[in-house]
C-alpha positions as CSV (number, residue, x, y, z in Angstrom):
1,X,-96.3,63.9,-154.0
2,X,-92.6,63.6,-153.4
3,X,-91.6,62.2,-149.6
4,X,-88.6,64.8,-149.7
5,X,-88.4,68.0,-150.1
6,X,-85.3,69.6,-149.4
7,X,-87.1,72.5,-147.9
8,X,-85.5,70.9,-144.4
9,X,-82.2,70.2,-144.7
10,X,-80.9,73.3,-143.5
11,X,-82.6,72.3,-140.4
12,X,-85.8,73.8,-140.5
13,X,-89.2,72.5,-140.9
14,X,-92.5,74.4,-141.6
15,X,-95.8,74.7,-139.7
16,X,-98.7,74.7,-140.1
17,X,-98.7,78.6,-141.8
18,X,-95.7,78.2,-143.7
19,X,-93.8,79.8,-140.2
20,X,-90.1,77.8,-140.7
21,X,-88.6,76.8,-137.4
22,X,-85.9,75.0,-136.1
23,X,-86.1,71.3,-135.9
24,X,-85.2,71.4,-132.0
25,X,-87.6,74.2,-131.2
26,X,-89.7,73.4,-128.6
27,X,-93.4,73.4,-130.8
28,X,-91.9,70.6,-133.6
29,X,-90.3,68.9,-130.5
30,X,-93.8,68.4,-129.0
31,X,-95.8,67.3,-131.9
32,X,-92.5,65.1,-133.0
33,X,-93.0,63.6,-129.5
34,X,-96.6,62.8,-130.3
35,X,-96.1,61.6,-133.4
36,X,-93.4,59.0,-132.0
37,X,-96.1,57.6,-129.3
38,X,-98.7,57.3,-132.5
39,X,-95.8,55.0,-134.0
40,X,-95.2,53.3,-130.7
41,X,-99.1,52.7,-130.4
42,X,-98.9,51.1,-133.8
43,X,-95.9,49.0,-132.8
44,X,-97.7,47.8,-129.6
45,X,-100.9,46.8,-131.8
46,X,-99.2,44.1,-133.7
47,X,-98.4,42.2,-130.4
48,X,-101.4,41.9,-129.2
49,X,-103.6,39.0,-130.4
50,X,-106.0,40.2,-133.3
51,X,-109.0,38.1,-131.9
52,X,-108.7,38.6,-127.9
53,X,-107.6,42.0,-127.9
54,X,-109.8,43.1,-130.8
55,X,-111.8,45.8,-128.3
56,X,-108.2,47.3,-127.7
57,X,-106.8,47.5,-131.2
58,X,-110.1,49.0,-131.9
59,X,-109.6,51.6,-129.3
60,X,-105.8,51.8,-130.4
61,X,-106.6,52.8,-134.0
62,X,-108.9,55.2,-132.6
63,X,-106.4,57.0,-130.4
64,X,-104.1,57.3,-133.2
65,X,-106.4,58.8,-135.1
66,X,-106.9,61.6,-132.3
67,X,-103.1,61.8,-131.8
68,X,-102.7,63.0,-135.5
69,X,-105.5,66.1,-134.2
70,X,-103.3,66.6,-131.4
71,X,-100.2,67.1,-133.2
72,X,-101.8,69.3,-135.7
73,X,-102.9,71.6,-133.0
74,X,-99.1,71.9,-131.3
75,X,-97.9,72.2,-135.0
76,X,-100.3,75.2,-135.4
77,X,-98.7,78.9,-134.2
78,X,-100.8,80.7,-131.2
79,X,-101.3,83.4,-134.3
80,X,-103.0,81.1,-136.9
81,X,-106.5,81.3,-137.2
82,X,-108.2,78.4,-137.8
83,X,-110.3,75.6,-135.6
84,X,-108.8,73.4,-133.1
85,X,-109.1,70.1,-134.3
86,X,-108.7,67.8,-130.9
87,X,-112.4,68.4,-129.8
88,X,-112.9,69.2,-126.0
89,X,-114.3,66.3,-124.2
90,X,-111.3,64.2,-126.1
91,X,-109.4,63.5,-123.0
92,X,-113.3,62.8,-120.9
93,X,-113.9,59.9,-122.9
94,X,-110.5,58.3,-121.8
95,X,-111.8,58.7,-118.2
96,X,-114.3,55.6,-118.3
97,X,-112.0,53.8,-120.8
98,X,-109.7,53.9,-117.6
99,X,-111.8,52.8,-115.2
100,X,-113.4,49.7,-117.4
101,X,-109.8,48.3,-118.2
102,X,-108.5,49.0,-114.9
103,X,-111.0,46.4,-113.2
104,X,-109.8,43.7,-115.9
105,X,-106.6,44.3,-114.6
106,X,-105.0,42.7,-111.5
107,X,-105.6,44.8,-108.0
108,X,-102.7,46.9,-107.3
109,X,-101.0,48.4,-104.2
110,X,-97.7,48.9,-105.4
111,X,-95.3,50.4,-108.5
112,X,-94.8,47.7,-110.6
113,X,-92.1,46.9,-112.9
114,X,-92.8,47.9,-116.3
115,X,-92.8,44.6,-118.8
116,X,-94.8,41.2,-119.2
117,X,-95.9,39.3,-122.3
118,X,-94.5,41.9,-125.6
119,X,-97.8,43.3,-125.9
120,X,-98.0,44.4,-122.2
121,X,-94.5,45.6,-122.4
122,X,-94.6,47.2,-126.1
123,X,-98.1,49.6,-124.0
124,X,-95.6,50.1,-121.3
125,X,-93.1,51.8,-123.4
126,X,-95.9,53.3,-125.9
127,X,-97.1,54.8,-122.1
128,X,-93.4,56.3,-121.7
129,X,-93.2,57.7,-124.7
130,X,-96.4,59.7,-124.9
131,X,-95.2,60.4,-121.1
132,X,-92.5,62.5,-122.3
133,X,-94.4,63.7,-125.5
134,X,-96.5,64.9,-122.2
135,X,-93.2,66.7,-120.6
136,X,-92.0,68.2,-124.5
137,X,-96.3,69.8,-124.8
138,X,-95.5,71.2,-121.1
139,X,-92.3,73.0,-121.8
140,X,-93.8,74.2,-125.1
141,X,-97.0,75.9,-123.0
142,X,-94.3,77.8,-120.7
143,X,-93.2,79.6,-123.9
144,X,-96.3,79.9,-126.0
145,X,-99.9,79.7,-126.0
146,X,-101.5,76.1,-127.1
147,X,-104.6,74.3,-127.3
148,X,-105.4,73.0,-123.3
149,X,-106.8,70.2,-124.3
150,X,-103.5,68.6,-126.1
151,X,-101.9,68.4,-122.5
152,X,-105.1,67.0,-120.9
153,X,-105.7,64.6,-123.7
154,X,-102.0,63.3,-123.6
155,X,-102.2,63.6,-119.8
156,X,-105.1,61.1,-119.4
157,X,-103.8,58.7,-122.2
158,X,-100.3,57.6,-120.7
159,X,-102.9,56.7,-117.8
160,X,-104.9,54.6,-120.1
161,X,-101.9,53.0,-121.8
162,X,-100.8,51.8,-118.3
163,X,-103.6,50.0,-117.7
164,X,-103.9,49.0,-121.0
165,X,-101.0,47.2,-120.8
166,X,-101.7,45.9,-117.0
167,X,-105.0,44.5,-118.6
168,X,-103.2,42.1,-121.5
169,X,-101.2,41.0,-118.6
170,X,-103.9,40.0,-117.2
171,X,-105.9,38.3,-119.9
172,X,-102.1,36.1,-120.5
173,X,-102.5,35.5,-116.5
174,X,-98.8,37.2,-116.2
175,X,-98.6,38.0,-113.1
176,X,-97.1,42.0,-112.4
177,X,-93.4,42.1,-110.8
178,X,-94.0,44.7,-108.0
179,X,-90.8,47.3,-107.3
180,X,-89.3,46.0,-104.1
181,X,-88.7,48.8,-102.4
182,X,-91.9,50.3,-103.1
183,X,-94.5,51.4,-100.5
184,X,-98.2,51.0,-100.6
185,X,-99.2,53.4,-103.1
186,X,-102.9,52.6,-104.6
187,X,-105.3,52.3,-102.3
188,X,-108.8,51.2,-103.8
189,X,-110.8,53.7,-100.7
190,X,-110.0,57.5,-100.4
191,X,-107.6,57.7,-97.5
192,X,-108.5,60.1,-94.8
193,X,-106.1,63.1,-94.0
194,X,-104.5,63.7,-91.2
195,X,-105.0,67.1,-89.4
């Protein structure tokens, strides 16, 4: 299989359907995002240390792997019939994932600045990225029907880069930089709301 095709350089790419659009529409701009956190995910994985942080390579690899579902469904037209391939409880099972690497993680109150050892930092930006992959899939639903669970998935998964990345922090005892100016933000009990 040839790498080039030549079917795109008069700035059109195909989806899935063999529709051509524009490489700047707004359904290859959210998939492209996508695809650029799944490379950002793989850049972070070779910072972080192949024995201590086996569990989270493992569950890396494994969100990659759903990230390629994710932008197969936002490369797939409203029109096309065929199955969804990001399957609906994908963005449930990052809830507990959340909660179990939040507790390795040092307690926080405030916004913290974004960086530590180049594993922590390399998740921080891999957590930005998909961010605005999050913000390209949002503008993308306010012109055409897609899958829901893309946006929840991609959603819940900048959360669980964040505290992926506050967790190897932690296990390299590199203590978080909080924002200066910032409030108290996180508070471990529900606070109670004033009438």
């Amino acid at each position: 299989m040839k790498i080039y095709t030549r079917g795109g350089d008069k700035g059109k790419t195909a989806l899935i359907g063999g529709e051509r659009r524009f490489k700047d529409n707004a359904r290859v701009e959210a998939y492209g995002a996508v695809d650029e956190g799944g490379a950002f995910i793989g850049l972070a994985m070779t910072e972080l240390d192949a024995t201590r942080d086996a569990d989270i390579i493992a569950l890396l690899q494994k969100i990659q792997q759903t990230l390629w579902d994710v932008g197969a469904d936002l490369a797939r037209p409203a029109n096309i019939e065929r199955p969804f391939r990001t399957v609906d409880h994908a963005a449930d099972e990052l809830e507990p994932l959340i909660d179990e690497y939040k507790e390795q993680a040092d307690r926080l109150t405030k916004f913290v600045l974004r960086g530590g050892n180049k594993g922590a930092a390399s998740l921080h930006v891999a957590c930005t990225v998909i961010r605005r992959a999050e913000r390209r899939v949002v503008a993308l639903m306010q012109q055409e029907d897609i899958h829901p669970v893309t946006l929840k998935y991609i959603n819940r998964l900048s959360d669980l880069l964040f505290v992926l990345a506050r967790a190897i922090n932690a296990r390299e005892n590199h203590a978080e930089i909080e924002y200066e100016h910032s409030p108290t933000v996180f508070h471990d009990k529900p606070q109670k709301v004033r009438e």
